[in-house]
LOVEXPA-798558 format. One record per residue (C-alpha): x, y, z. Coordinates in pm, whole numbers, padded with zeros to 5 digits, always signed. Layout:
BEGIN
XYZ/...
This chain:
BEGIN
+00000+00000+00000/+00164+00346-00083/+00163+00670+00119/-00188+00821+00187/-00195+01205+00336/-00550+01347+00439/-00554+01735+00633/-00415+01685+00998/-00697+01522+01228/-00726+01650+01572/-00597+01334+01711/-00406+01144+01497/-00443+00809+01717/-00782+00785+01731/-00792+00875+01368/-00571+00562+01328/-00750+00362+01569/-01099+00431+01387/-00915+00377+01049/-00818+00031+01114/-01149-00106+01323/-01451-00152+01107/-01818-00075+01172/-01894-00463+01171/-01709-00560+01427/-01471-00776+01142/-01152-00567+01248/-01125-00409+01643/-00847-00182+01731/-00721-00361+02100/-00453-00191+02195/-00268+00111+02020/+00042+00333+02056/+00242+00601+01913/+00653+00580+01948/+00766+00846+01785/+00611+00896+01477/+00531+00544+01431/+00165+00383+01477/+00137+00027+01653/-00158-00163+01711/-00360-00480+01760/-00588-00572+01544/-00833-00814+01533/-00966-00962+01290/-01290-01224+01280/-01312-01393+00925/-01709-01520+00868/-01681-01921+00808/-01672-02015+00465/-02029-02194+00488/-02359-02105+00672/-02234-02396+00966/-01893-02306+00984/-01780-02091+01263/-01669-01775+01233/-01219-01705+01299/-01055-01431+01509/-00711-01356+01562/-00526-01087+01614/-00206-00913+01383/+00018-00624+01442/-00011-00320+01273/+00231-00079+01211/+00204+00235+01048/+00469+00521+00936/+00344+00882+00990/+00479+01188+00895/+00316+01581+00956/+00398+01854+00732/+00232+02147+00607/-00148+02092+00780/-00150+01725+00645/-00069+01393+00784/+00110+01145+00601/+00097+00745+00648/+00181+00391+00507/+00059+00077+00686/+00204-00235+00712/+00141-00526+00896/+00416-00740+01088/+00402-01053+00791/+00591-00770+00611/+00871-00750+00830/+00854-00405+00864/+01205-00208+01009/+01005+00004+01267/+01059-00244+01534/+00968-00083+01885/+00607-00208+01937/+00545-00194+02274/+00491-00547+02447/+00190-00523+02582/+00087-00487+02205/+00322-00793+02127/+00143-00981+02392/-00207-00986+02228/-00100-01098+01889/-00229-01444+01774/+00134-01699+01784/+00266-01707+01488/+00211-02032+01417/-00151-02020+01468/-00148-01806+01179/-00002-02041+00958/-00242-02334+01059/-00518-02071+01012/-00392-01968+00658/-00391-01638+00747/+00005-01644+00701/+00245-01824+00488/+00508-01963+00583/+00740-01637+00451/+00527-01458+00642/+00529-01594+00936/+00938-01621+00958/+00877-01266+00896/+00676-01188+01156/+00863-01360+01443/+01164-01143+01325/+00970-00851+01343/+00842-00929+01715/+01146-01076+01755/+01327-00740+01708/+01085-00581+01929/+01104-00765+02177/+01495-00749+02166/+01444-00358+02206/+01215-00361+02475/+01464-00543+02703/+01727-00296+02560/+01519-00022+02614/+01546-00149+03061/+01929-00181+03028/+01962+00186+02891/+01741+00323+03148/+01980+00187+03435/+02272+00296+03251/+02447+00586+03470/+02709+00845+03475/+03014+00687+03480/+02921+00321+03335/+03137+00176+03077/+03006+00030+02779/+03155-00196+02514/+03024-00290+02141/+03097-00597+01970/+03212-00374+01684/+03358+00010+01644/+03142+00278+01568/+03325+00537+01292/+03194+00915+01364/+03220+01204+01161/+03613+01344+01156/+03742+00978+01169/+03711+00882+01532/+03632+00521+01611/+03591+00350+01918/+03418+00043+02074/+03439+00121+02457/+03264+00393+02623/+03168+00623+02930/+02837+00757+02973/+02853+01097+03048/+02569+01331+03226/+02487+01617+03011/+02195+01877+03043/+01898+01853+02797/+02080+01542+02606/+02048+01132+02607/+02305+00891+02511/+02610+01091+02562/+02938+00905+02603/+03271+00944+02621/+03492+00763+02377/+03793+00554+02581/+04089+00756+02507/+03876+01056+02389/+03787+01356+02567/+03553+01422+02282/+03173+01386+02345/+02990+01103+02111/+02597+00997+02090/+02491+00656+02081/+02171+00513+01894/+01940+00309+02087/+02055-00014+01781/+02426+00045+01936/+02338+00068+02337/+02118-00263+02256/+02421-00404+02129/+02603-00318+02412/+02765-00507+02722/+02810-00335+03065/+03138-00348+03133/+03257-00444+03537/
């Protein structure tokens, strides 16, 4: 699906939410979040049997939806997670009320691409959930090392790391051997190993 862009709602998530439940009941919004700019939710879906006798399906998929607000209008593409989207920081209580991925398979609601895609994607969630704990116990003074060396801008590389206190700022460090101040992504302090 490509971008669509409609004038700015008043609320952009309960635009979203209403945009992905139906009137019919056949799609339900159960749980939603922005992080950033990016739209998660659970959705789910009941499928109407196939015959009058047959029972109807439910299960429930993840959602996730790039937004972007310029000029009075809001932008967005959806995805959902069998497309393996990169936006991976769905909050696990969303994670939590998605249908096993398996289930989805045996359902036929995924193939089997799909659903390898899918546990990446939650997979890579959930990996930066528990990444997200570590950096919020990380404190002045702790030294950090990456499996790998990060290159900045003027040639600098390092691997090994101090974080450093700064007003107003997040993910300052000091490079070992460096009085020079660095930033960290949230990808490289998930990578990261708290050093003794």
């Amino acid at each position: 699906m490509g971008t669509m862009c409609i004038p700015m709602p008043v609320d952009k998530k309960a635009y979203l939410d209403d945009n992905y439940s139906s009137a019919d009941g056949s799609h339900i919004v159960l749980k939603s979040s922005f992080v950033g700019s990016t739209y998660y939710a659970a959705v789910r879906v009941t499928r109407r049997g196939e015959s009058d006798g047959e029972p109807p399906v439910t299960f429930t998929l993840g959602a996730v939806v790039k937004t972007n607000s310029m000029q009075g209008e809001f932008c967005y593409k959806s995805m959902d997670e069998s497309m393996g989207p990169y936006e991976s920081q769905c909050p696990i209580g969303i994670l939590m009320l998605l249908t096993p991925t398996d289930e989805l398979v045996r359902l036929s609601v995924f193939s089997e691409t799909s659903r390898e895609r899918a546990s990446d994607w939650r997979e890579r969630c959930r990996k930066h959930a528990e990444g997200k704990k570590r950096r919020a116990r990380l404190k002045e003074g702790d030294r950090i090392k990456l499996p790998y060396k990060v290159r900045f801008v003027g040639g600098l590389e390092a691997d090994t790391f101090t974080k450093v206190n700064l007003p107003r700022r997040r993910n300052v460090f000091r490079p070992e051997g460096n009085s020079s101040f660095v930033r960290l992504t949230s990808q490289h302090l998930d990578d990261a190993e708290l050093l003794a």
